[in-house]
C-alpha positions as CSV (number, residue, x, y, z in Angstrom):
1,X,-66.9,18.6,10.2
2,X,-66.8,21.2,13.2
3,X,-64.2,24.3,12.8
4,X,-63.5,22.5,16.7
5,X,-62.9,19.1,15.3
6,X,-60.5,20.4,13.1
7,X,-58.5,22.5,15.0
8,X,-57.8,19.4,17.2
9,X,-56.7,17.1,13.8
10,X,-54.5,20.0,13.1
11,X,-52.7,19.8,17.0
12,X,-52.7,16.3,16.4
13,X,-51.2,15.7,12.9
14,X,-48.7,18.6,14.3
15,X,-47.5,16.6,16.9
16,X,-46.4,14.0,14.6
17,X,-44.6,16.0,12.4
18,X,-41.8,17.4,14.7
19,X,-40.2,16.7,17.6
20,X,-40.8,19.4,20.5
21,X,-37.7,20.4,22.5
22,X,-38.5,20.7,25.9
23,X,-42.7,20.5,26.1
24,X,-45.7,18.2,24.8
25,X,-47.9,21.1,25.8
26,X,-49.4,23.6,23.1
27,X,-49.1,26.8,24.5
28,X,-51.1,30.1,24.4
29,X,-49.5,33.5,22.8
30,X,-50.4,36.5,20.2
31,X,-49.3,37.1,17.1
32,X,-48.7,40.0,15.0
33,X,-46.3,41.1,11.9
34,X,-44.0,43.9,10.4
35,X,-41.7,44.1,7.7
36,X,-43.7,44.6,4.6
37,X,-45.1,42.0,2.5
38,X,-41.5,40.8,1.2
39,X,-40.4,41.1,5.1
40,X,-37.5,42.7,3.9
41,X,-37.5,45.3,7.0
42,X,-37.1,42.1,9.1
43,X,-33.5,41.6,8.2
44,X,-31.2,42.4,11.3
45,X,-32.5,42.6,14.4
46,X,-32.0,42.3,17.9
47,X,-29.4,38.6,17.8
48,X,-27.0,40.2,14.9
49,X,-27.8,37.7,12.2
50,X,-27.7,40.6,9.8
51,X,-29.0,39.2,6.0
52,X,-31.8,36.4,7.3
53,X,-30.9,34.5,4.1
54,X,-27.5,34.4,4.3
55,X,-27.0,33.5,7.9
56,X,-29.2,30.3,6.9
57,X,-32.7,31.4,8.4
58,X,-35.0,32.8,5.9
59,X,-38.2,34.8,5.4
60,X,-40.4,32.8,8.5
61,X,-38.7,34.4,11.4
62,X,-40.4,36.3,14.4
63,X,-39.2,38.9,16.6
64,X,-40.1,37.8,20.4
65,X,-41.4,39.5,23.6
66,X,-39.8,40.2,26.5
67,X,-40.7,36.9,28.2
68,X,-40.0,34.8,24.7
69,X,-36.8,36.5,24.1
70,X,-35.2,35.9,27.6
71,X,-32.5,38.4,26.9
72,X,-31.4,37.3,23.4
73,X,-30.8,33.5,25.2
74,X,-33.5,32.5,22.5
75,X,-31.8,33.7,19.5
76,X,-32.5,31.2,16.7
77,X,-34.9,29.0,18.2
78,X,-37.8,27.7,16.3
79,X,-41.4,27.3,16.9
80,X,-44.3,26.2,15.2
81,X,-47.8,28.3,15.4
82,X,-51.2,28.3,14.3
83,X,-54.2,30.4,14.8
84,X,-56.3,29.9,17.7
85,X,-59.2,29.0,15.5
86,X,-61.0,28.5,19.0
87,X,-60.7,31.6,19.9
88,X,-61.0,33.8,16.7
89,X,-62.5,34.4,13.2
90,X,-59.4,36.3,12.1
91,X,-57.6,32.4,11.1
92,X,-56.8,31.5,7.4
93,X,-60.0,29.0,6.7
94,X,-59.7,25.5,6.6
95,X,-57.3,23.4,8.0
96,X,-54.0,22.5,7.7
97,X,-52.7,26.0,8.0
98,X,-49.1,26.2,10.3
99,X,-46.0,27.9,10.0
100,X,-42.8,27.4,11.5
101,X,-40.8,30.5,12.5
102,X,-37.0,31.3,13.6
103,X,-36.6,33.6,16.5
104,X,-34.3,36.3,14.8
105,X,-35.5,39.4,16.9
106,X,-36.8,41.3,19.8
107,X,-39.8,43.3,20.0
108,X,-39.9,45.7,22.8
109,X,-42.7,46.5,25.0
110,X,-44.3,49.9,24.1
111,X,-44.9,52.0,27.3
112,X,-46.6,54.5,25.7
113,X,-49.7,52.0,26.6
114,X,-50.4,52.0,30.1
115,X,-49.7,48.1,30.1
116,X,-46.8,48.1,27.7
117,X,-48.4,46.7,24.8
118,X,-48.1,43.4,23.5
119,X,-44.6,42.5,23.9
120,X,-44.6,44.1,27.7
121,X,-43.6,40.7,30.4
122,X,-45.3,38.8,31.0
123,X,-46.9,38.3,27.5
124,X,-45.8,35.9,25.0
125,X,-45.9,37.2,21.7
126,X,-44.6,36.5,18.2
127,X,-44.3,39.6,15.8
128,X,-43.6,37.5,12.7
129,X,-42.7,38.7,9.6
130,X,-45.8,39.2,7.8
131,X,-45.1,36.5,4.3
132,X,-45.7,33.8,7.9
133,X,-48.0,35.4,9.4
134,X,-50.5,35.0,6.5
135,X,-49.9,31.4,6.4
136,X,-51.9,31.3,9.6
137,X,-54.2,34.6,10.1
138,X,-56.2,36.9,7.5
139,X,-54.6,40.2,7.2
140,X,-57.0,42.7,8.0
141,X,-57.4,40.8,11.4
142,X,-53.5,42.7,12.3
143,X,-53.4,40.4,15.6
144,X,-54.3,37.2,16.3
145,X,-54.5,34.4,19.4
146,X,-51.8,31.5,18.7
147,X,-50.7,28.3,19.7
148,X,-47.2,27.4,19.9
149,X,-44.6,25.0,20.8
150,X,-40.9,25.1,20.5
151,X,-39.4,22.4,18.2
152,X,-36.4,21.3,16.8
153,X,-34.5,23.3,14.0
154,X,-33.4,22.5,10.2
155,X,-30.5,23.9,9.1
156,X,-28.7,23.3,5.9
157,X,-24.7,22.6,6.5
158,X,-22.6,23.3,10.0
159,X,-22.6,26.1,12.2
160,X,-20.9,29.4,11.4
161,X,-18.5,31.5,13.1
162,X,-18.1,35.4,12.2
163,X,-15.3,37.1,13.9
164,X,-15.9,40.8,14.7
165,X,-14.4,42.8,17.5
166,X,-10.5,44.6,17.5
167,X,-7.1,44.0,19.4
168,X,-7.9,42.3,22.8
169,X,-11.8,42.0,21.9
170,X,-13.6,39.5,20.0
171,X,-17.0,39.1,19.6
172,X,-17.9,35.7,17.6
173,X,-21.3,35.8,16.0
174,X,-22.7,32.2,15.8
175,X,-25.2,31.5,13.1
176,X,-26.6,28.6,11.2
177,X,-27.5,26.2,14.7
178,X,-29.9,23.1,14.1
179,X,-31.5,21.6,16.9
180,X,-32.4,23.7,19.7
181,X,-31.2,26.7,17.7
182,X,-29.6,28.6,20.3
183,X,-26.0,28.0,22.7
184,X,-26.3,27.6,26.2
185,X,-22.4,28.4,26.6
186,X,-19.4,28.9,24.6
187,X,-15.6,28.5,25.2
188,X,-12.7,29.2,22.4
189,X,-9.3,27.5,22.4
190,X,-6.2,29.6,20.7
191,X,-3.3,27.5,19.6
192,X,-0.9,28.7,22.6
193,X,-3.7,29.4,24.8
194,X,-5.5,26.9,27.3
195,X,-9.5,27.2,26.8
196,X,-11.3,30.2,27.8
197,X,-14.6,30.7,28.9
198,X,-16.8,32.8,26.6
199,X,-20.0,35.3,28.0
200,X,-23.0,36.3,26.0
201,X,-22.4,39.6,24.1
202,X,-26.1,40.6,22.9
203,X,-28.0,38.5,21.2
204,X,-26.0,35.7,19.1
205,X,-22.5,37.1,19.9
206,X,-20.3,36.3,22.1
207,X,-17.1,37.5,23.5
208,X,-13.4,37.1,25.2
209,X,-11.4,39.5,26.3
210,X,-8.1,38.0,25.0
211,X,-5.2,38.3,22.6
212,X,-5.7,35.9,19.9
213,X,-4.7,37.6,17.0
214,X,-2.4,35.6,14.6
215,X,-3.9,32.3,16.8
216,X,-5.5,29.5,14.5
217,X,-9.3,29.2,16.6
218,X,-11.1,26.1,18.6
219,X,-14.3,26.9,19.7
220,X,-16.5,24.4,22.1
221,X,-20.5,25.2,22.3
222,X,-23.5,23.6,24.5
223,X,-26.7,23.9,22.8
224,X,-29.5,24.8,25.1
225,X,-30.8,21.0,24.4
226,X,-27.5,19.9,26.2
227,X,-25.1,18.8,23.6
228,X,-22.0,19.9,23.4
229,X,-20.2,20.2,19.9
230,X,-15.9,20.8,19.5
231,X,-15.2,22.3,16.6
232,X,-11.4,21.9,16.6
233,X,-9.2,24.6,14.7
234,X,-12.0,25.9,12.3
235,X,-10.6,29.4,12.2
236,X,-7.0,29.2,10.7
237,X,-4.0,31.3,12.1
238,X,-4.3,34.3,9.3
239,X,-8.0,34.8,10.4
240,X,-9.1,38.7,10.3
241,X,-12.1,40.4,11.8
242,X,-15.0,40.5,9.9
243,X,-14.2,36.8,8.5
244,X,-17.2,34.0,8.9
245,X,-15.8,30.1,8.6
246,X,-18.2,27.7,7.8
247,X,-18.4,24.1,9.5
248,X,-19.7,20.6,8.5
249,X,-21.1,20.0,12.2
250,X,-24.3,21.0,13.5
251,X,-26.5,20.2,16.4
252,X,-29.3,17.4,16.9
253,X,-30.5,18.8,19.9
């Protein structure tokens, strides 16, 4: 059986297994990976989840390019990528090797290369931590051609709301989002206070410049698949910054 013939059972069986969000198409990318063998160097990162476990996304995450990370609007989307077995030698032998990854972080072009390196625009690339990166590539190989197509995310339990910010100021990390993984737009409701439209901090976090302190919290999200979730009164009145509340709703798409 043909390394060719394989590759294409692999695409194939893939396809079946989840459901893509918004393309049928496999699409061409890079791959590389940090963080030590334990990726424990990929915790933080560029969309604030802080502790990857914690926040309910694990060791498979990736940090993205420029053109991936579309300005930390991709923050907690999921993908699923193999080796380009195609195109290289450098792929785990065999088949059947995949991983799917969490988009947790940004990697930055590097313009001390005349073409920015590997996360420069236009590129798509995935700098994955390296525990999922050797599910799909051999590690003296250091970077390899992909395939790749966003899917749907898993998550365990509801989405999660961490209040940070002071006085006039919050900034509402939002963590733990199944389906497409990432919000589109966000409004929050205080209990004497008509909705308000919330704007994209950096990465995951968002913000309003109001006074809701002493307030008991509504917040209203869109996914980037379109559906739109109310999570009435989830944060109580004697809410403090650096709280998180934990919901029982969560996203199908």
């Amino acid at each position: 059986m043909g390394r060719r013939f394989l590759h294409q059972l692999l695409l194939a069986a893939l396809a079946l297994c989840f459901a893509p969000v918004r393309s049928d198409d496999w699409l061409p990318a890079t791959a590389t990976f940090y963080g030590g063998a334990d990726g424990s160097d990929t915790m933080g990162g560029a969309c604030g989840y802080g502790n990857l476990y914690d926040q309910g996304y694990g060791i498979n995450n990736a940090a993205l390019s420029t053109a991936l990370f579309n300005d930390g609007a991709s923050c907690g989307q999921c993908y699923v990528i193999i080796c380009d077995s195609s195109k290289s030698g450098w792929c785990r032998p065999g088949p059947g090797h995949w991983v799917a990854v969490s988009a947790t972080n940004f990697c930055p072009p590097n313009w001390s290369y005349p073409d920015g390196g590997w996360c420069a625009p236009p590129k798509p690339h995935f700098d994955m931590s390296q525990p999922a990166w050797e599910n799909i590539g051999i590690y003296t190989a250091g970077i390899i051609p992909v395939l790749y197509q966003r899917v749907k995310c898993w998550r365990d339990g509801g989405v999660r709301f961490t209040i940070g910010g002071f006085n006039y100021f919050e900034l509402v990390l939002v963590t733990n989002v199944a389906g497409s993984g990432s919000i589109q737009s966000m409004a929050v409701k205080g209990t004497g206070t008509d909705w308000i439209p919330m704007s994209r901090n950096w990465g995951a976090n968002w913000q309003c410049l109001a006074g809701l302190a002493g307030q008991g919290l509504s917040f209203a999200l869109t996914s980037t698949g379109g559906q739109t979730i109310v999570f009435p009164d989830v944060v109580p009145a004697w809410w403090q910054f650096g709280q998180t509340f934990t919901t029982y709703k969560n996203f199908d798409y």
